[in-house]
N, C-alpha and C positions, 0 to 999 in steps of 0.2 A: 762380346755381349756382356750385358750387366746383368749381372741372374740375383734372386732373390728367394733362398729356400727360407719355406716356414716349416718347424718341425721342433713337437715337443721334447726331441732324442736327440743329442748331440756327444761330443767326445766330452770328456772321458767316460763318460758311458760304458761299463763293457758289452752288453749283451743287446739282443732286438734291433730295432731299428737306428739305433746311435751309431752302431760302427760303420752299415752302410749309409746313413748320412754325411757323415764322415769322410768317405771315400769318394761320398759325389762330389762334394763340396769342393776336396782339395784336388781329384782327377779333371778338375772343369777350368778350377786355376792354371793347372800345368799344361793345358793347353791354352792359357792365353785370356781367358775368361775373367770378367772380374764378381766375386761370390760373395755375399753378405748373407749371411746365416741368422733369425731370429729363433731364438731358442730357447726355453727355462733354463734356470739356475738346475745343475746334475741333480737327479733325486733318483732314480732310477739303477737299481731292482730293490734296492730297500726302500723306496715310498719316503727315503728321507734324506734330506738335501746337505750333502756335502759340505761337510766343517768348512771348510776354505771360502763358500762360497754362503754363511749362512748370515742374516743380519743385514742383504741388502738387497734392495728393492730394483734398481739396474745395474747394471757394469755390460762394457765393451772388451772385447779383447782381437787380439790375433796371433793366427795358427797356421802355421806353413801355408800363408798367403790368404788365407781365409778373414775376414773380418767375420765375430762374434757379437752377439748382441744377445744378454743375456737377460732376464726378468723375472722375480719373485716367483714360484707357485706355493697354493698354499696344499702341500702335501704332509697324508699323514699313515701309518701306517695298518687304520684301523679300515679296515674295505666298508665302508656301506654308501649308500649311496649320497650322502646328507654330504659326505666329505670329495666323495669322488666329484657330486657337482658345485661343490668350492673350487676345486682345482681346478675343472675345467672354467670357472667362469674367472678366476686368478690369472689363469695365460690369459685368455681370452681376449678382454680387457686390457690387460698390461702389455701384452705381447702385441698388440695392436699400435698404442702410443710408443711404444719402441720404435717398430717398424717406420712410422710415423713420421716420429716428429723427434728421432734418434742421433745423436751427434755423425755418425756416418752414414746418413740419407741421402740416396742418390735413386731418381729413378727406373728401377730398373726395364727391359727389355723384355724380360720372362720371369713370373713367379710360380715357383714349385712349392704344393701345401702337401702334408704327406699326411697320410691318415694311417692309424690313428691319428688325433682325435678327431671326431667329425664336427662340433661346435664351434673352433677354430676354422671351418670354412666359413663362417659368416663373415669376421673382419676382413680375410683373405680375399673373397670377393669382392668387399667395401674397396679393399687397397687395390683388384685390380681394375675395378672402375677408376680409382682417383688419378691412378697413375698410363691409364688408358694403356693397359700389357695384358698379352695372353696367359691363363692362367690352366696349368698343367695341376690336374688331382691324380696324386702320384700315391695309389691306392696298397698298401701293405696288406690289409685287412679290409674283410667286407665285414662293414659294422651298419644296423645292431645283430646281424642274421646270426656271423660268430656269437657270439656275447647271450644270445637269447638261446643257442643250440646246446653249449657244454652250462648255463644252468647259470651264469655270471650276471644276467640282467635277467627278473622276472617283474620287476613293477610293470603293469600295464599303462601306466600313465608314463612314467620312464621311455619303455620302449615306443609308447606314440612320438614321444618328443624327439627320439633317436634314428626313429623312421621318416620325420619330418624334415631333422637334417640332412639324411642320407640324399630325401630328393632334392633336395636345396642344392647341397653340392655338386651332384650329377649335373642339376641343369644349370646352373652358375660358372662350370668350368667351363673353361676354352676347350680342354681336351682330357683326357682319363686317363693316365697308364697304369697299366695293370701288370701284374706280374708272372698270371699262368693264365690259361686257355680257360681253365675253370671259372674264374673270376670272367672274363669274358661271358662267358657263355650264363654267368648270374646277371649281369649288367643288362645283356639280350633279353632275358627275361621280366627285366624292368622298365623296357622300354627304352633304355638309351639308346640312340641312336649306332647303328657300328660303324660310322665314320668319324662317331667321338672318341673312339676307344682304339688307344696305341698297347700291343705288346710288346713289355720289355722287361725280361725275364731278369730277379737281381743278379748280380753276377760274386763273382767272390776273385781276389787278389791272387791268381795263380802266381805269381812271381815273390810275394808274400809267403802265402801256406801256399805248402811245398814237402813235397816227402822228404824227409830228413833220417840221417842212419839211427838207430834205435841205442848202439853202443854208444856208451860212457851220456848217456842220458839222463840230466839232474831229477828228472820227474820220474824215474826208477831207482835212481838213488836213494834221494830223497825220503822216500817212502815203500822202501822194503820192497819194490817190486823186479829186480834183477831175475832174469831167466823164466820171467812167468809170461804168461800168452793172457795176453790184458783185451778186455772188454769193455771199450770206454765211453762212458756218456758225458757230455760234457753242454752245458747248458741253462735255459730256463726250465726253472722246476714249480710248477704250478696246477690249475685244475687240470688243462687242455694232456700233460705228459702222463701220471698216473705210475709216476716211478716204482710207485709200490710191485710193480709187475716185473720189474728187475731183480727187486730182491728175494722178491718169491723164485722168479728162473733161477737164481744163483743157490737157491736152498735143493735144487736138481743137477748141482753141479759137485757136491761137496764130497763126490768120490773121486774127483780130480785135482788135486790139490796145485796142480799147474795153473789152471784157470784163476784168473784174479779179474774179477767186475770193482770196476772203477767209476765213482759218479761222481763228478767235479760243477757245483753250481755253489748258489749264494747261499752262505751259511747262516742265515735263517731257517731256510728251507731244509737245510740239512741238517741240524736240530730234529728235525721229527722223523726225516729218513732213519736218522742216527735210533732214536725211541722203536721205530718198525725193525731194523737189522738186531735190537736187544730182544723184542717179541718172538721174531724167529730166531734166533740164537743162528745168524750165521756168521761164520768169519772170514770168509773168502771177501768179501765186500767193502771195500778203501772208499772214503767219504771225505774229499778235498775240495778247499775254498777254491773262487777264482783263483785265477793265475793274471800275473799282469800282459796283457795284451801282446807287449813284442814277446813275451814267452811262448803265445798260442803255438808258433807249427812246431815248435819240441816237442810242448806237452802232448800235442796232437798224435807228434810219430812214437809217441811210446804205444799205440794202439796197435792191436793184428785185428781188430776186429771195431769199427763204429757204428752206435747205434742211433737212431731216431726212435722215439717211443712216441705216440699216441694213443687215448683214449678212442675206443672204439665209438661217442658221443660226438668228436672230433669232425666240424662241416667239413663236405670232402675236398671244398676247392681251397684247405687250406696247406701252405707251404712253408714248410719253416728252413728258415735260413743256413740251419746247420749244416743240409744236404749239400749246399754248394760247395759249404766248408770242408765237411769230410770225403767229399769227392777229389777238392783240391791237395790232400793229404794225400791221397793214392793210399786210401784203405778201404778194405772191403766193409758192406756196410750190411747190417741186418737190420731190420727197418719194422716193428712191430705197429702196423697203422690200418687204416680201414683197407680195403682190396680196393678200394674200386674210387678212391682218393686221388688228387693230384701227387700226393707227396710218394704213395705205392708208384702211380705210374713214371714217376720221375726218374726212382732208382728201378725199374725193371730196363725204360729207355736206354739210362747210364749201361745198364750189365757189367754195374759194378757191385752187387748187393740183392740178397736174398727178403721175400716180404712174407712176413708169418702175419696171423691174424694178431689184430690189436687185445690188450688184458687177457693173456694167454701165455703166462706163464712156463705151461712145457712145452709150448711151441719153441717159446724163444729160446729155451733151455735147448730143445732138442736142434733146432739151428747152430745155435753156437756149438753146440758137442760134434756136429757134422763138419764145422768148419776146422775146429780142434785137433779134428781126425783124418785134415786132407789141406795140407798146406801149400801145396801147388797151387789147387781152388783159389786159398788164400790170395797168395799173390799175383793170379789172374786178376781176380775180383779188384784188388788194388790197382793193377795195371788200368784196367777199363776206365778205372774211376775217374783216374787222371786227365787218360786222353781226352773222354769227356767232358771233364771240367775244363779244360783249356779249349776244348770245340765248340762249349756251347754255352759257357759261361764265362769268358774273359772279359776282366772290367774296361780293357781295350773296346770289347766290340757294343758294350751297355753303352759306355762314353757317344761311342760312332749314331746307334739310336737317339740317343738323348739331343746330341747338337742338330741330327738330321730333322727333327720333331720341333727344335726349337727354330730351323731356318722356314719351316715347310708352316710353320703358325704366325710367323714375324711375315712369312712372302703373303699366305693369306688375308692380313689384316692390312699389309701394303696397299693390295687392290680392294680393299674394300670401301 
């Protein structure tokens, strides 16, 4: 088949929805597929767009089989909203005539839009009328409901416009796939139909990340952490995490000088973690940039303990990506999130990982000293994780939903 993902997130991307784009794109080639990716120029998690890639308005490329098709956004680092709807209306637009009228056009069979952004559904529908194909909304986030709950979108005028697209794309798509039960059962709520709506849970590269020995490990070397018992976060740091509740638990940790809390995100961000770890004057707490990508399962297995962090403000059906991750790690996982959230029930399901209440500080404090204190536990809680992530998250069996979804839309549209 000829597949045609739209998606403001692509490689080299580290974090969000880039690296599982990424994995769809080139797991769909390897079995035979042929993928053409419309994407922005990288800008993504600094809001600004990669030296290599700055100063041009298209370029094409390709990547282990993948044809790229990239286009100008206009991003900028300053969040309000004047800027954010330049950028959306910059793909929008451009990523449209890419798609278009793009040196490697061909029409495809299935086109996948992935949300974010929800704006980019209007052309995505325009293309799959032109090109008469089913078209899969292949949902990461439910926006504006996110976005309007942790405090990120409050214009009312704003959020009318962003509730306008929400119904546009629901009833414009051939079909919905969603990623947990939760997301379902908000869609239900909206009236979408449930014979619109496919679950297919992301999945993570078990044969990728992979538990790995901890000895002669660069990312303990590296950084002073030989023989300590690490607590690692490794991620996006923004409204929705609330990191600050890490380094307050680790200021209940500082009669253990074994314990070492590790937070590994984008060094903007860590810039002000860094200013909160000087206010509390703690020093058990190591504050490291990304890592490059094939580094992730080292950095990963330097971990006895990974964490998920959420604000307690945080909609419950949302899911962040890491969980796959550190389940595929085979590390036990302590999970500071609402109770009653997708992402709690995910790791209770796993029984790889313990769920304290969200911005609760000696909760998580007093978790990780329980876990500290009973290392069996530990590498139980690891064992589980694993098997679980290779049961119920192999990008093997996402792949198998995805092509079955795409025969089962392409045999409907036959007889129609």
């Amino acid at each position: 088949m000829r597949i045609l993902l739209y998606s403001y997130n692509y490689y080299p991307e580290p974090i969000g929805i880039a690296p599982l784009m990424t994995e769809l794109a080139e797991g769909l080639v390897k079995r035979g597929h042929e993928v053409r990716v419309v994407t922005a120029v990288p800008w993504y998690p600094k809001s600004e767009i990669y030296e290599e890639y700055r100063g041009k308005l298209y370029l094409a490329e390709e990547r282990n089989g993948v044809t790229i098709q990239r286009c100008y956004v206009r991003s900028s680092q300053k969040r309000t909203f004047f800027n954010r709807a330049l950028f959306e209306l910059s793909f929008m637009v451009l990523s449209f005539f890419q798609a278009l009228f793009g040196k490697y056009n061909r029409r495809p069979d299935i086109l996948i839009l992935t949300v974010p952004g929800l704006p980019v559904g209007i052309p995505a529908s325009i293309l799959g009328w032109i090109y008469k194909c089913p078209t899969i909304l292949n949902l990461q986030d439910i926006l504006p409901d996110a976005a309007v709950h942790v405090g990120l979108l409050t214009s009312k005028i704003a959020i009318k416009i962003f509730t306008q697209l929400e119904k546009y794309n629901y009833r414009t798509a051939t079909n919905i796939s969603v990623i947990s039960r939760g997301f379902t059962e908000n869609l239900l709520g909206k009236d979408v139909p449930e014979e619109k709506i496919t679950l297919i849970p992301n999945w993570v590269d078990v044969d990728f990340i992979k538990p790995l020995p901890k000895d002669n490990n660069y990312f303990r070397r590296e950084n002073g952490l030989e023989e300590k018992f690490i607590v690692l976060y490794s991620g996006n740091i923004a409204l929705t995490q609330g990191l600050e509740t890490v380094i307050d638990a680790a200021t209940y940790l500082k009669d253990i000088p074994d314990i070492a809390v590790v937070i590994v995100g984008e060094e903007r961000a860590l810039e002000k973690l860094r200013e909160y770890c000087q206010k509390k004057e703690v020093k058990n707490v190591t504050l490291r940039p990304f890592q490059p990508r094939e580094k992730l399962p080292e950095m990963l297995s330097v971990a006895d303990i990974g964490l998920v962090v959420q604000k307690s403000n945080v909609i419950s059906f949302n899911m962040p990506s890491k969980i796959q991750v550190l389940l595929a790690s085979g590390r036990a996982i302590i999970a500071s999130v609402p109770n009653t959230g997708t992402a709690a029930n995910a790791i209770r399901e796993s029984e790889g990982g313990l769920v304290v209440s969200p911005e609760d500080p000696q909760a998580l404090a007093a978790a990780i000293r329980d876990l500290y204190g009973d290392r069996d536990r530990v590498k139980q809680l690891g064992e589980n994780s694993r098997k679980h992530a290779i049961a119920t998250y192999s990008f093997s069996t996402a792949l198998d939903r995805y092509e079955a979804l795409f025969t089962k839309l392409l045999a409907i549209q036959k007889n129609k």
